[in-house]
N, C-alpha and C positions, 0 to 999 in steps of 0.2 A: 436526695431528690427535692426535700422542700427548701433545700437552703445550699440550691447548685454553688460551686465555685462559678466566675463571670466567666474565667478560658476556657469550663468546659459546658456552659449551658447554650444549648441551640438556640434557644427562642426565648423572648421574654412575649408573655400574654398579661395582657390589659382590659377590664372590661369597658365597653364603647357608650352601649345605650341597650334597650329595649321595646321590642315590639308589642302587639297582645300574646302571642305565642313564643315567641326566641328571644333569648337574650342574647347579645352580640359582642365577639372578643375580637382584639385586632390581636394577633400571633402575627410577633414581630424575628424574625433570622437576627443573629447577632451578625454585626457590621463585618467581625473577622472572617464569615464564611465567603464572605464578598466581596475581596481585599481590593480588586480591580475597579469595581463601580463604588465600592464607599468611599474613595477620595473625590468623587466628581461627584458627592451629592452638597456638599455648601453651592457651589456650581447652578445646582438644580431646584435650589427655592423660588417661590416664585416673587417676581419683584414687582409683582403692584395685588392691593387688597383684591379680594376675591367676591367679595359683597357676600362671607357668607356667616352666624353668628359665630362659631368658633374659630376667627381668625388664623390664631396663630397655632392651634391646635391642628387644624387644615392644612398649614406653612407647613407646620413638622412633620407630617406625613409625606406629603406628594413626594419629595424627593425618597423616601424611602418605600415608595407604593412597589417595586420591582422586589424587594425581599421580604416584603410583608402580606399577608391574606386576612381574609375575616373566615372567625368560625360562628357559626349560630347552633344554637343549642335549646332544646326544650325547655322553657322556664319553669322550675317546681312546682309552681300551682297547678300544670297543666299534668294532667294520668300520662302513665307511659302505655298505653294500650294501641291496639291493632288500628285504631284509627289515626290517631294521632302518625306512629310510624307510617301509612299507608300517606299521608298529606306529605311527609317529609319524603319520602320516597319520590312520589310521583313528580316533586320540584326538582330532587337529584336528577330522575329522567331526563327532564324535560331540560335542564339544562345541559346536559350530557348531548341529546339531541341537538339543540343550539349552537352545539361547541362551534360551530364550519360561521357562527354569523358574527363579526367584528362588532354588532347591534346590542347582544347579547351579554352580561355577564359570565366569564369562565368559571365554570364547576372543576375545582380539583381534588374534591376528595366526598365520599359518602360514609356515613356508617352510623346504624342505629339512628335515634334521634337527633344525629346535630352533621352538619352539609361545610365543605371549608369551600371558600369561592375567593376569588379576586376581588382585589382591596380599589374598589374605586372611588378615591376620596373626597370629589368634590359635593357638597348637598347641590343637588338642583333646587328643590323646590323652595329651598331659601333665597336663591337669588332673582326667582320669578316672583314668588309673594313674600317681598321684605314686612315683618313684624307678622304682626296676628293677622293681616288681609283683611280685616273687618271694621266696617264703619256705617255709621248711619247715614240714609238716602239725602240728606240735607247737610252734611260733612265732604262728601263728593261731590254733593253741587257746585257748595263753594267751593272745594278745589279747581274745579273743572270750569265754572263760570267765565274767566275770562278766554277758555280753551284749554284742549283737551293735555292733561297732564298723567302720563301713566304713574303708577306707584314705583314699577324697577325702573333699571337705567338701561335696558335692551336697548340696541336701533331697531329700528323698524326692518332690516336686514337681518337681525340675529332671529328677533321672532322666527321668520318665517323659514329661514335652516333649520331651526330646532322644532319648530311644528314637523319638519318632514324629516325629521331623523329621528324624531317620536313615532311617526307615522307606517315610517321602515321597519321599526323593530316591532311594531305590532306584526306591519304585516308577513314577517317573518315566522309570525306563530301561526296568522291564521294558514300563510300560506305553505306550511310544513307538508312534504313531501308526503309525509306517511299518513296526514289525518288533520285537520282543524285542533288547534291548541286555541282558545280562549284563558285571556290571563284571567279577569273575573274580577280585577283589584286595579282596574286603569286609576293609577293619580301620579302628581307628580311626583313624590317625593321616592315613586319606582325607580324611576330613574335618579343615577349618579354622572358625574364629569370625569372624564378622564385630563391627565394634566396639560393632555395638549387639548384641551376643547369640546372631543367625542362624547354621547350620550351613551350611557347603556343601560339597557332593562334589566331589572333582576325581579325576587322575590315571587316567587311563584307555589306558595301554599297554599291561595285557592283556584287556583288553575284548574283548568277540565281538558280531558282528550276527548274530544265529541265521537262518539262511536258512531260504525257504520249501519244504517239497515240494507242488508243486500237483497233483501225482498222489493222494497218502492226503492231500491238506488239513493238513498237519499241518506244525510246526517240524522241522528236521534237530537231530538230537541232535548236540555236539560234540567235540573231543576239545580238552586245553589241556597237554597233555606232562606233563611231572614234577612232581606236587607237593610242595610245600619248606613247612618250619613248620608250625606247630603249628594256624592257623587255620583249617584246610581243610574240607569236606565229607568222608563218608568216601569215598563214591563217585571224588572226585579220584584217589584213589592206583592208580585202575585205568584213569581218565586218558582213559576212553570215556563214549561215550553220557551225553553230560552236559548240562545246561540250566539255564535260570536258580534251578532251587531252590540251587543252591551257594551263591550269593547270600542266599538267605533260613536255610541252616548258619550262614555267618559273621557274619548280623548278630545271632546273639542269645551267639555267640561276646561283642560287642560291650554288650550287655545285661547278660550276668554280670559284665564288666568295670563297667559302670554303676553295679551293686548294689552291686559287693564293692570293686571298688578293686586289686582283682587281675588276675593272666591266667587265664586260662583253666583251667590247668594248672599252677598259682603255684609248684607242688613238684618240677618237673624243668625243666632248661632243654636235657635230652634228645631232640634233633627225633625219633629212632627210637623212641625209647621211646614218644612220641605218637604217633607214627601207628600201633602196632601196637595202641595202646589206642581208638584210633578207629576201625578196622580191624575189631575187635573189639566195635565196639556199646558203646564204653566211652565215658562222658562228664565232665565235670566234675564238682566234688562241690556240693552247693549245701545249705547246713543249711539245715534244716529250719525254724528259729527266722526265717528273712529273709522268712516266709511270713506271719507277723504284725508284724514288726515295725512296719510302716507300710500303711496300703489301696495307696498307689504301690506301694511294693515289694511287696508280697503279687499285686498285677495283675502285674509283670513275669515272679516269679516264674513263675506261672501261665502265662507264653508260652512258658518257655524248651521243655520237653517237642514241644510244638505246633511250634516251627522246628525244633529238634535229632531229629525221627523221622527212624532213620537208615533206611528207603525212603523217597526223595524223594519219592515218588510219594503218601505217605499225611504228607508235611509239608508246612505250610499255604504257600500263596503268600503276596508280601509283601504285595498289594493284603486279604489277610484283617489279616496283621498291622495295618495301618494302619487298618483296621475296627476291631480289636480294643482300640488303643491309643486311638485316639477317643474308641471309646465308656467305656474305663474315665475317660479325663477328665470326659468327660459328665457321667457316673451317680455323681463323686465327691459333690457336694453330697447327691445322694441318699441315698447311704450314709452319708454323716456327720450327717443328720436321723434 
């Protein structure tokens, strides 16, 4: 077994990268089990750059994503106890549940601490914030001084699809049949690319199923401990009475990344310093000028205010968002007659 013959070994396994908790393998099928589609994968590379850093590491993948999975697995620092399995479990669920949504990453397999799922190779959040996204307020200026230059190469077109196929696969969670799923971890780098274009959500170890109270009819509000970085709701840092609007903070977190090419916060990479400014009712800066630039960008604009009301309670749900992003698709023709 440690040193298969190549005609009789199934898979070859690689390690990828690592998270705070999993580390991440690509379990690759030998070509021979797939005699039929492994001659049509030269066929299937892609023939222009991806805008993503691992280039050609990317290339070599896509055409072999249909015999290949990722497995994740508990990293050795972390204890093998009831909790920890209890986090990996409840992501197997919940992607299990998910199965029916094309939005969704496929769960194919659970056991113990480590989850095997569908191999979706493209990074998103590389090609939305090309390098570190950080710069100084007078570094921006002058880019943007003679007019507005985003960081990626988006159209103003692609933005506004991928705002609402972000937007879809939330509201796939919150709006699950059996109960409110909150993911609890909105950023972009959740999302991956499929080879033909598609977005899907994954990673769901700090997810919650919001329980029911059947006394007041109503969701239980939740708690999710400490919050860390810069993406948060403000509501998080007091770590109570919390629900799925957190969810609908961090995705247009994700939004201004879309417009701009930046983070959120491009000019400190000060986790305190953020949260006191969030804390504070303080928000991103967004010129003014991103509001004309294009009908796309000027509608995204136009959302951020609407998710970012820092009482959740007066900022919109995702299911409006998804309304909202629709119908500005819709009504594009209109407005350009």
């Amino acid at each position: 077994m440690p040193k298969p013959r190549a005609e009789n070994q199934l898979a070859k396994v690689r390690y990828l990268d690592h998270g705070y908790y999993r580390d991440v393998w690509i379990v690759e099928d030998n070509p021979w089990i797939w005699p039929t589609q492994y001659i049509k994968e030269k066929d299937n590379k892609p023939k222009e750059a991806l805008g993503v850093i691992d280039e050609k590491g990317t290339a070599d993948l896509i055409p072999k994503a249909y015999r290949t999975m990722v497995l994740k697995t508990l990293r050795y620092q972390h204890k093998l106890n009831k909790d920890s399995f209890g986090e990996i479990q409840l992501e197997a669920i919940i992607m299990e549940r998910m199965t029916k949504s094309p939005r969704i990453v496929d769960l194919y397999g659970h056991c113990g601490f480590s989850v095997s799922a569908e191999l979706v190779p493209i990074e998103f959040e590389e090609r939305v914030v090309p390098g570190e996204g950080m710069f100084t307020l007078k570094e921006v200026e002058e880019r943007n001084k003679n007019g507005l230059r985003p960081y990626n190469t988006f159209t103003a077109e692609e933005k506004l699809g991928f705002a609402l196929e972000m937007a879809e696969s939330i509201a796939d969670l919150h709006g699950y049949e059996d109960g409110i799923i909150v993911h609890d971890d909105v950023q972009l780098c959740q999302w991956m690319t499929t080879p033909d274009g598609r977005l899907k959500l994954g990673d769901f170890n700090r997810a919650t199923i919001m329980t029911w109270d059947e006394i007041n009819g109503s969701y239980c509000k939740f708690a999710n401990g400490n919050a860390f970085g810069n993406y948060r709701a403000p509501e998080e840092f007091a770590a109570i009475n919390l629900d799925e609007q957190i969810d609908t903070f961090s995705f247009c977190n994700n939004i201004y990344a879309l417009i701009t090419g930046l983070w959120n916060f491009y000019d400190t990479d000060d986790d305190g310093e953020v949260h006191k400014k969030l804390i504070g009712g303080d928000l991103a800066f967004v010129d003014p000028r991103w509001k004309d630039r294009s009908y796309e960008e000027g509608k995204l604009v136009e959302l951020l205010p609407k998710c970012w009301a820092y009482d959740p309670d007066e900022r919109i749900s995702i299911f409006d968002a998804v309304k909202y992003l629709r119908q500005a698709i819709d009504e594009k023709p209109k407005h350009q007659d």
